[in-house]
Gaussian input, Z-matrix of N, CA and C with variables (Angstrom, degrees):
# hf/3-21g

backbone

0 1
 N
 C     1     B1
 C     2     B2     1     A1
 N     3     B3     2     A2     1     D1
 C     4     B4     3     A3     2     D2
 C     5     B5     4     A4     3     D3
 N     6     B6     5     A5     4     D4
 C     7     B7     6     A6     5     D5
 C     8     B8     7     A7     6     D6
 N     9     B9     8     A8     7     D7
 C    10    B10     9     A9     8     D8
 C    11    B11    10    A10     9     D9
 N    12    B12    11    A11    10    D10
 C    13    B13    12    A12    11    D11
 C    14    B14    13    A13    12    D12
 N    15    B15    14    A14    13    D13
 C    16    B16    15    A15    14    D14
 C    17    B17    16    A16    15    D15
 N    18    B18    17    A17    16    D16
 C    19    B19    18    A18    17    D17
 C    20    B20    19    A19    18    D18
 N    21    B21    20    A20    19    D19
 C    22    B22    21    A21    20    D20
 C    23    B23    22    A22    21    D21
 N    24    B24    23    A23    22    D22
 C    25    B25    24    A24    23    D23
 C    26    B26    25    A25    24    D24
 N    27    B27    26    A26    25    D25
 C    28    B28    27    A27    26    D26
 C    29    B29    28    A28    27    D27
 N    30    B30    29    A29    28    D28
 C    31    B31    30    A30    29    D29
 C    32    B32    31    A31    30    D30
 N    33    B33    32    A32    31    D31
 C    34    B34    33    A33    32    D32
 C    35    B35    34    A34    33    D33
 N    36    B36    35    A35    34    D34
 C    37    B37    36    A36    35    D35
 C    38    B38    37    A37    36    D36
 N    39    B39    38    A38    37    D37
 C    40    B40    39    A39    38    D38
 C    41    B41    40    A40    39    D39
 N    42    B42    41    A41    40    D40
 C    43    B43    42    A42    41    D41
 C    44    B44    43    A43    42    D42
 N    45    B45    44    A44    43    D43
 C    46    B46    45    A45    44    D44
 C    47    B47    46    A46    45    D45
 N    48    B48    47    A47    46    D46
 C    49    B49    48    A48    47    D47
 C    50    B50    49    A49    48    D48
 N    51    B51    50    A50    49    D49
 C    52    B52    51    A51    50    D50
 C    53    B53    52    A52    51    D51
 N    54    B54    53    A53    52    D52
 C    55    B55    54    A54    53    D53
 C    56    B56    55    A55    54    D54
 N    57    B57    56    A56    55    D55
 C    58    B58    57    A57    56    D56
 C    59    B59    58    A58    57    D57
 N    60    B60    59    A59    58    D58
 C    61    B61    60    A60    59    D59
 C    62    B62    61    A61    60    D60
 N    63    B63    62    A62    61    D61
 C    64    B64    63    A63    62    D62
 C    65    B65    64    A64    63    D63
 N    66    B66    65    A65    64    D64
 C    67    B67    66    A66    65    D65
 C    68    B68    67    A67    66    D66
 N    69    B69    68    A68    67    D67
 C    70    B70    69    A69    68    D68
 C    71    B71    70    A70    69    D69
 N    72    B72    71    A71    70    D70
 C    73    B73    72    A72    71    D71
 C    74    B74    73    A73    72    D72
 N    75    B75    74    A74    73    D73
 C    76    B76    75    A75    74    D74
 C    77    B77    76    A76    75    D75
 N    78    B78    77    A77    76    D76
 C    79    B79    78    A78    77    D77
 C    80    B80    79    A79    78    D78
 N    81    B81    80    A80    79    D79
 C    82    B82    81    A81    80    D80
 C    83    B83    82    A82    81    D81
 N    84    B84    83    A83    82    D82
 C    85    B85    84    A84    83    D83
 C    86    B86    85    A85    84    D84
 N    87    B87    86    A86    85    D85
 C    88    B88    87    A87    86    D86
 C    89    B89    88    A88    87    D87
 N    90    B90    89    A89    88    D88
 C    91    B91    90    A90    89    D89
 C    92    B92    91    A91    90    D90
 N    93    B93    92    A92    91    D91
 C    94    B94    93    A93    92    D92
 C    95    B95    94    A94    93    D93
 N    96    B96    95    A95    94    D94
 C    97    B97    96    A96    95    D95
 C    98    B98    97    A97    96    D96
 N    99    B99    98    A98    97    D97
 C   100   B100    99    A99    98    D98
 C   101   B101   100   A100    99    D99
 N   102   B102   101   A101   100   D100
 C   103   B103   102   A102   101   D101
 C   104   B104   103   A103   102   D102
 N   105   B105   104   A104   103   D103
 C   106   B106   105   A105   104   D104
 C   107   B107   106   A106   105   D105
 N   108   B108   107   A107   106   D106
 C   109   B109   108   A108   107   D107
 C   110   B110   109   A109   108   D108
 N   111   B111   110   A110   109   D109
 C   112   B112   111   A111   110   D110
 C   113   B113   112   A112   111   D111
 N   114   B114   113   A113   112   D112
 C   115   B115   114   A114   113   D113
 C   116   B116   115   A115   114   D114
 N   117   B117   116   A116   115   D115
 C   118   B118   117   A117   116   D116
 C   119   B119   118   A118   117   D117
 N   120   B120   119   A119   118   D118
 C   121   B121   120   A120   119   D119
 C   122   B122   121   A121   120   D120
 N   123   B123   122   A122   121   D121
 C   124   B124   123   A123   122   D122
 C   125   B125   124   A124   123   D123
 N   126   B126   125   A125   124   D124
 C   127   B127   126   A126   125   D125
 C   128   B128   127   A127   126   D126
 N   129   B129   128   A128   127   D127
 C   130   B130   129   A129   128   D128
 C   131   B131   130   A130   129   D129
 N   132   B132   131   A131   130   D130
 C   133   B133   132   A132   131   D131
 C   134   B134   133   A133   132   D132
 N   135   B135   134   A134   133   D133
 C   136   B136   135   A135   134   D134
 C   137   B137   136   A136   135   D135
 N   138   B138   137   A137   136   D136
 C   139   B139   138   A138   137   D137
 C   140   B140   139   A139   138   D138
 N   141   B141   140   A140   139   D139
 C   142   B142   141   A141   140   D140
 C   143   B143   142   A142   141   D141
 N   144   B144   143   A143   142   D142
 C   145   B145   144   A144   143   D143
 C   146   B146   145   A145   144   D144
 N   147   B147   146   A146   145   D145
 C   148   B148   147   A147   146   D146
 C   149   B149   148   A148   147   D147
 N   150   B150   149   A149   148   D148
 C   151   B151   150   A150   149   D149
 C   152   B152   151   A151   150   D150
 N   153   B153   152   A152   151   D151
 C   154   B154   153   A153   152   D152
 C   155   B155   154   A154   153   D153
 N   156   B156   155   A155   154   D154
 C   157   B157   156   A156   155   D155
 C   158   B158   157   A157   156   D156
 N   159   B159   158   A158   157   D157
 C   160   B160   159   A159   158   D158
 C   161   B161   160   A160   159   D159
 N   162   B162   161   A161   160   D160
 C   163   B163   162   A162   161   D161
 C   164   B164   163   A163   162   D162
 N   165   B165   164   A164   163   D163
 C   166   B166   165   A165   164   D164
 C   167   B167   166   A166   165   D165
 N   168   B168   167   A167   166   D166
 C   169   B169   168   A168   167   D167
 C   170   B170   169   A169   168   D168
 N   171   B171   170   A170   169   D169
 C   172   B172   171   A171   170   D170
 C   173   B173   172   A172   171   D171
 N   174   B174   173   A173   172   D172
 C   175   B175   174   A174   173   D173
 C   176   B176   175   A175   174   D174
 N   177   B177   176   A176   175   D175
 C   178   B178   177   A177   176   D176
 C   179   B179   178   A178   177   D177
 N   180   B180   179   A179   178   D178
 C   181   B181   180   A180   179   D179
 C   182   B182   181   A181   180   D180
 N   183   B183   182   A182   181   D181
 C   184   B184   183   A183   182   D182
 C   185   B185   184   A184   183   D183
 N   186   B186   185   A185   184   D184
 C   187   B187   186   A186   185   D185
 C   188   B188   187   A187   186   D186
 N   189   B189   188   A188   187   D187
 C   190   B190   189   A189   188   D188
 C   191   B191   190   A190   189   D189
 N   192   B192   191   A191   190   D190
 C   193   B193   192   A192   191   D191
 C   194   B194   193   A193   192   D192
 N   195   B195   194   A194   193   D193
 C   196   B196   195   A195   194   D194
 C   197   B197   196   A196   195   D195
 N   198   B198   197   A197   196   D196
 C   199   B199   198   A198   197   D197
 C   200   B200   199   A199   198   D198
 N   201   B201   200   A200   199   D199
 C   202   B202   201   A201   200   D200
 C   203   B203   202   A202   201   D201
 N   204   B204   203   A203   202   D202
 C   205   B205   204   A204   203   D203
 C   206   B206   205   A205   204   D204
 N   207   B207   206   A206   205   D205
 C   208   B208   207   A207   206   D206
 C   209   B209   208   A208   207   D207
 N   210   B210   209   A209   208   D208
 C   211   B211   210   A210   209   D209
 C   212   B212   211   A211   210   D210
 N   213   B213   212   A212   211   D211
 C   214   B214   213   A213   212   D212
 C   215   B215   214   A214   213   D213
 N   216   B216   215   A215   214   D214
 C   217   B217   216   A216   215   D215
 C   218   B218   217   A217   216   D216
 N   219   B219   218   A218   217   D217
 C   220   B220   219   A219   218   D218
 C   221   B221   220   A220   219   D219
 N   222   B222   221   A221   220   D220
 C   223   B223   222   A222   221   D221
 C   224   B224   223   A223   222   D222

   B1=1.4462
   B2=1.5218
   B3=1.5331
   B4=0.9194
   B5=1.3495
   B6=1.5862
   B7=1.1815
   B8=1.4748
   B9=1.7884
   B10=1.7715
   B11=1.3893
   B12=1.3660
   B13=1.6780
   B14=1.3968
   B15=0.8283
   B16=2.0644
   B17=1.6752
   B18=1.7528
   B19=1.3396
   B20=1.4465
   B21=1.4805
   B22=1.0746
   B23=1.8177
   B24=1.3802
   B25=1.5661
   B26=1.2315
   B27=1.6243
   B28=0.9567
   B29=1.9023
   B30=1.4787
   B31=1.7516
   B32=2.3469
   B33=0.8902
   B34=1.3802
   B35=1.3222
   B36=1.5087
   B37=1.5793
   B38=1.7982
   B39=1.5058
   B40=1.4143
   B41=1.4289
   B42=1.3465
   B43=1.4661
   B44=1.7163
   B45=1.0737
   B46=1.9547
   B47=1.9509
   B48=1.1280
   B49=1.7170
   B50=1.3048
   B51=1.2127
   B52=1.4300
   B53=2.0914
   B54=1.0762
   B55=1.4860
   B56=0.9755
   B57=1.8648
   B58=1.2950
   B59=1.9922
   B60=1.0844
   B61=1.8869
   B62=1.6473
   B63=1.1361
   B64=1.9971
   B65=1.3830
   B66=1.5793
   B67=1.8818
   B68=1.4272
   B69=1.3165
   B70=1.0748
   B71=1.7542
   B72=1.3566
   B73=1.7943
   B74=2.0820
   B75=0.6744
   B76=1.2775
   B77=2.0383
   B78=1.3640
   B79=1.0722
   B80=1.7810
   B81=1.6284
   B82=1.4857
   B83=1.5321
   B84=1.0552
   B85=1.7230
   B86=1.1991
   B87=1.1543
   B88=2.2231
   B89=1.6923
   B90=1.1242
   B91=1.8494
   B92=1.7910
   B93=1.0884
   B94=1.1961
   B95=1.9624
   B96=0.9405
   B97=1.5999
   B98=1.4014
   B99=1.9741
   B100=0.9052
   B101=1.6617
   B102=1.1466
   B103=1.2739
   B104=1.8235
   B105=1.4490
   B106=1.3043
   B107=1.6102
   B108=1.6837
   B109=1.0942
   B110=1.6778
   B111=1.7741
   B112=1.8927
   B113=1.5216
   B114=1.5097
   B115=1.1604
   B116=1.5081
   B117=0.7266
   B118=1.2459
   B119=1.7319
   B120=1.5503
   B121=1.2802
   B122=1.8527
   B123=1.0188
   B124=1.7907
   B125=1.1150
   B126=1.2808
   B127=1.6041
   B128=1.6638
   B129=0.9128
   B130=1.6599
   B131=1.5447
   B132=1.1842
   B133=1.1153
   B134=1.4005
   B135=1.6458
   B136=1.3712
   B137=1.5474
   B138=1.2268
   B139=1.9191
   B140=1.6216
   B141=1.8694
   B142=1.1615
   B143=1.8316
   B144=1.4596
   B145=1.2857
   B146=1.9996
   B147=1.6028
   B148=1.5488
   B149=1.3978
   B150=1.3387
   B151=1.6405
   B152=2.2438
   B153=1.7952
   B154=1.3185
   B155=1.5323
   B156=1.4892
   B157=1.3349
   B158=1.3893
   B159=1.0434
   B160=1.5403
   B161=2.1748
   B162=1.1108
   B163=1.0420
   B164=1.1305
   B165=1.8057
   B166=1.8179
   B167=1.5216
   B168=1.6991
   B169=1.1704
   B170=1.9492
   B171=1.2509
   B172=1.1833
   B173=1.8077
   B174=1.6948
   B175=1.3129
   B176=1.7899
   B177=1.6462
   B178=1.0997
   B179=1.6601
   B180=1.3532
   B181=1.5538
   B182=1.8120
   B183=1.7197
   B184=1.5018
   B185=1.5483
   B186=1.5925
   B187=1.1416
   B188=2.1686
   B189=1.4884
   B190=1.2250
   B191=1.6484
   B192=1.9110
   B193=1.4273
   B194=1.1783
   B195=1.6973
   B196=1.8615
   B197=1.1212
   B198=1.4701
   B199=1.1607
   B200=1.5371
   B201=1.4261
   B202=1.5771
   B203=1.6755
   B204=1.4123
   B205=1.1849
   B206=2.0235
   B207=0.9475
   B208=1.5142
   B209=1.9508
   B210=1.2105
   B211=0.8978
   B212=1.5756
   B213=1.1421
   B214=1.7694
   B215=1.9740
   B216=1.3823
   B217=1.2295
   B218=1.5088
   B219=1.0015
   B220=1.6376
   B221=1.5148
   B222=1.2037
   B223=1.5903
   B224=1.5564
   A1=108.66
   A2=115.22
   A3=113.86
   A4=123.02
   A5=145.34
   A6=144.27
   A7=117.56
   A8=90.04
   A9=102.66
   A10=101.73
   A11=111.12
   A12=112.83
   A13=108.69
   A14=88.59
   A15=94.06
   A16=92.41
   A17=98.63
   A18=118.74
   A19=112.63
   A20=125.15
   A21=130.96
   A22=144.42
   A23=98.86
   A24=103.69
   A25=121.55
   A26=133.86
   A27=152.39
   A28=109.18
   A29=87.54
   A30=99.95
   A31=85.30
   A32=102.66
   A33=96.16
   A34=114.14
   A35=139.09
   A36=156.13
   A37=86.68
   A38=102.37
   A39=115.47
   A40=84.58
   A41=146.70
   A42=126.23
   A43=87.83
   A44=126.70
   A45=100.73
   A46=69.84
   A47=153.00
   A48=133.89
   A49=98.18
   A50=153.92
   A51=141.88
   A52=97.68
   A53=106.54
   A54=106.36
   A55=122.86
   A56=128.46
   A57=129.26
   A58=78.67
   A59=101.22
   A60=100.89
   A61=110.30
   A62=115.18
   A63=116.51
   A64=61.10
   A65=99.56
   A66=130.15
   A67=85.88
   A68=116.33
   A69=124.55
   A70=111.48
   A71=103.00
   A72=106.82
   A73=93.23
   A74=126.85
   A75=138.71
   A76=119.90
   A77=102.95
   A78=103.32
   A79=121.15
   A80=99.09
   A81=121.74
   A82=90.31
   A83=145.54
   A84=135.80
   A85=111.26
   A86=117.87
   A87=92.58
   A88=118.87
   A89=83.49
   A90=92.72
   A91=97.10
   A92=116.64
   A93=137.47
   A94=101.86
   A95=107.29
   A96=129.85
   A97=109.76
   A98=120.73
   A99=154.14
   A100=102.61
   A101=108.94
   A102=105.11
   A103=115.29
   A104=112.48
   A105=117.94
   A106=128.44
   A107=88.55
   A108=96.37
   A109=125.00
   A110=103.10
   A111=122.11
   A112=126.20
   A113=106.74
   A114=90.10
   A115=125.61
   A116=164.65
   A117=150.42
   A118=108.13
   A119=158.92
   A120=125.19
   A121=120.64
   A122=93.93
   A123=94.23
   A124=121.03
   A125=119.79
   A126=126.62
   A127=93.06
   A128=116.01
   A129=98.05
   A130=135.91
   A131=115.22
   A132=147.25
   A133=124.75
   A134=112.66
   A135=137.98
   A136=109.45
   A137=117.04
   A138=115.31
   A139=96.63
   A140=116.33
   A141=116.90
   A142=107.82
   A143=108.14
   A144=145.43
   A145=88.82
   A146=119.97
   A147=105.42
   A148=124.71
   A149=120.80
   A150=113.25
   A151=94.62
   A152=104.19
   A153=71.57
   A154=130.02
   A155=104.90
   A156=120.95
   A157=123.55
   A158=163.77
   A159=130.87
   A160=90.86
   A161=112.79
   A162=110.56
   A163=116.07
   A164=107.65
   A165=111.01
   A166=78.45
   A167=98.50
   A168=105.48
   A169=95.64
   A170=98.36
   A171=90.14
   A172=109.12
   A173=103.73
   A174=123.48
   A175=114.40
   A176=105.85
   A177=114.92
   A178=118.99
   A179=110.60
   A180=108.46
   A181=100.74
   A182=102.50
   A183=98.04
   A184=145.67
   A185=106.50
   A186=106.17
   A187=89.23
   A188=115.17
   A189=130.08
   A190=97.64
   A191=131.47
   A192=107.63
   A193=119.24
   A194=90.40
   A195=105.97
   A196=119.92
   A197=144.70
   A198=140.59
   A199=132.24
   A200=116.94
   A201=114.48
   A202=97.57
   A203=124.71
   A204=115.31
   A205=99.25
   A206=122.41
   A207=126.91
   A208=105.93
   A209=121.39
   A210=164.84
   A211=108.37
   A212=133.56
   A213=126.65
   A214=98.84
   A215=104.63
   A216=107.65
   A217=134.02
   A218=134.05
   A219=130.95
   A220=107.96
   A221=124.42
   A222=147.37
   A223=109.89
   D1=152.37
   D2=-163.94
   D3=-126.87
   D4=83.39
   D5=-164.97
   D6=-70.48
   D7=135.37
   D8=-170.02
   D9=-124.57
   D10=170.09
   D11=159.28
   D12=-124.35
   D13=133.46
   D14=-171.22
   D15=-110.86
   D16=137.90
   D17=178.87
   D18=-154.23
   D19=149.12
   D20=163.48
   D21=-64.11
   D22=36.75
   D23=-167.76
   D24=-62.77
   D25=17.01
   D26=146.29
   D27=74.43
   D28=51.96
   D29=-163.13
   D30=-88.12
   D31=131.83
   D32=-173.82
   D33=-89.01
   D34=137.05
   D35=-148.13
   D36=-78.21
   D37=135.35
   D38=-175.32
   D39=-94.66
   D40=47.67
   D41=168.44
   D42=-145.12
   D43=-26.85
   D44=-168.89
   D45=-137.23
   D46=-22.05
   D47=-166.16
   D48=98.66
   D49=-32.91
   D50=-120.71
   D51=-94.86
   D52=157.41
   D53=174.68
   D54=-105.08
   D55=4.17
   D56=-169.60
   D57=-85.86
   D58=89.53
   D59=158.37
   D60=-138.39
   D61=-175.50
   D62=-162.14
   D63=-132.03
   D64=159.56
   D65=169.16
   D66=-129.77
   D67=129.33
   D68=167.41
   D69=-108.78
   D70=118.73
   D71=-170.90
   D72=-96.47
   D73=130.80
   D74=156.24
   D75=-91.93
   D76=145.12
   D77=-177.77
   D78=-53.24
   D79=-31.20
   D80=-164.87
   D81=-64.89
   D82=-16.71
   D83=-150.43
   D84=91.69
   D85=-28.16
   D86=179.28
   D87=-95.28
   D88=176.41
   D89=-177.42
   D90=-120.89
   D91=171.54
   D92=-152.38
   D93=-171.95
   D94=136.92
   D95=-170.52
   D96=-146.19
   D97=132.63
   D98=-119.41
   D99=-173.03
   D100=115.46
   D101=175.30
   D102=-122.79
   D103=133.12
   D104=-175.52
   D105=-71.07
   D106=-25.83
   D107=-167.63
   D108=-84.80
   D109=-36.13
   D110=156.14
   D111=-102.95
   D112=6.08
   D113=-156.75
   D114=83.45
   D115=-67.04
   D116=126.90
   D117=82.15
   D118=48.36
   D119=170.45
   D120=-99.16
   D121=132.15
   D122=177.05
   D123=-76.25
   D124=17.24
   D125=166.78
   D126=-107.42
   D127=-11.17
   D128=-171.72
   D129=-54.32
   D130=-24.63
   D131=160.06
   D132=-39.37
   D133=-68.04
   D134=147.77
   D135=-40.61
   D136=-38.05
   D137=-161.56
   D138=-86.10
   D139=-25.84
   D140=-160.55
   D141=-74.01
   D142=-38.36
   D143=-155.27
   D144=-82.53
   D145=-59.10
   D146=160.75
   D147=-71.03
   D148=0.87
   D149=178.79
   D150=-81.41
   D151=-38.31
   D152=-171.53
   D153=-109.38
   D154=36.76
   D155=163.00
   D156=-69.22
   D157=136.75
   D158=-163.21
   D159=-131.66
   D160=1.24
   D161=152.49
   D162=56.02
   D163=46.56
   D164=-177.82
   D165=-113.70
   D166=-168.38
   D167=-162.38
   D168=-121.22
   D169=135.90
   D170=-178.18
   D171=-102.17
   D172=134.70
   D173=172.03
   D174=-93.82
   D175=130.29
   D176=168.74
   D177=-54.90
   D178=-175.82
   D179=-172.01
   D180=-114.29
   D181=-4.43
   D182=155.75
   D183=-59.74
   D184=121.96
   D185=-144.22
   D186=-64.60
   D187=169.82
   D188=-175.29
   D189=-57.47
   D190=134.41
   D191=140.03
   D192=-33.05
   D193=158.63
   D194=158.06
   D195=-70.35
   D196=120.18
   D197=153.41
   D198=-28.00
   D199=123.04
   D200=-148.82
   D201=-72.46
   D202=150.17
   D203=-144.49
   D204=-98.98
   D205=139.94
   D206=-154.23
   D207=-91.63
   D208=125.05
   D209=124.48
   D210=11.35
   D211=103.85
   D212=-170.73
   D213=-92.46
   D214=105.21
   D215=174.60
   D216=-34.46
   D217=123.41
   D218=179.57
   D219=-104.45
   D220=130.33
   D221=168.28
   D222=-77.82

């Protein structure tokens, strides 16, 4: 998770102009912008790109090794 501070620096939304937008400063160094007025986020892009990963694991069509063959215990 990732902690931000959201503030009004009145940077205006590159999709409708408007200035009601949040700047989001993150600890990491970047900013991130949010607009109230369209919707507007500049991460969205990035969020679209992890929604369609589905993040299973993919198995080959190789069948399993043989199991190494076991050993008859001695007492």
């Amino acid at each position: 998770m990732y902690d931000a501070e959201g503030s009004h620096d009145g940077v205006p939304c590159p999709t409708c102009g408007s200035e009601a937008t949040i700047s989001w400063h993150f600890a990491e160094g970047f900013v991130e912008l949010d607009c109230r007025t369209c919707g507007y986020r500049s991460d969205a892009e990035e969020i679209a790109a992890l929604e369609r990963e589905s993040g299973e694991l993919l198995a080959g069509d190789d069948p399993p090794e043989a199991p190494l063959p076991k050993r008859p215990l001695r007492a």
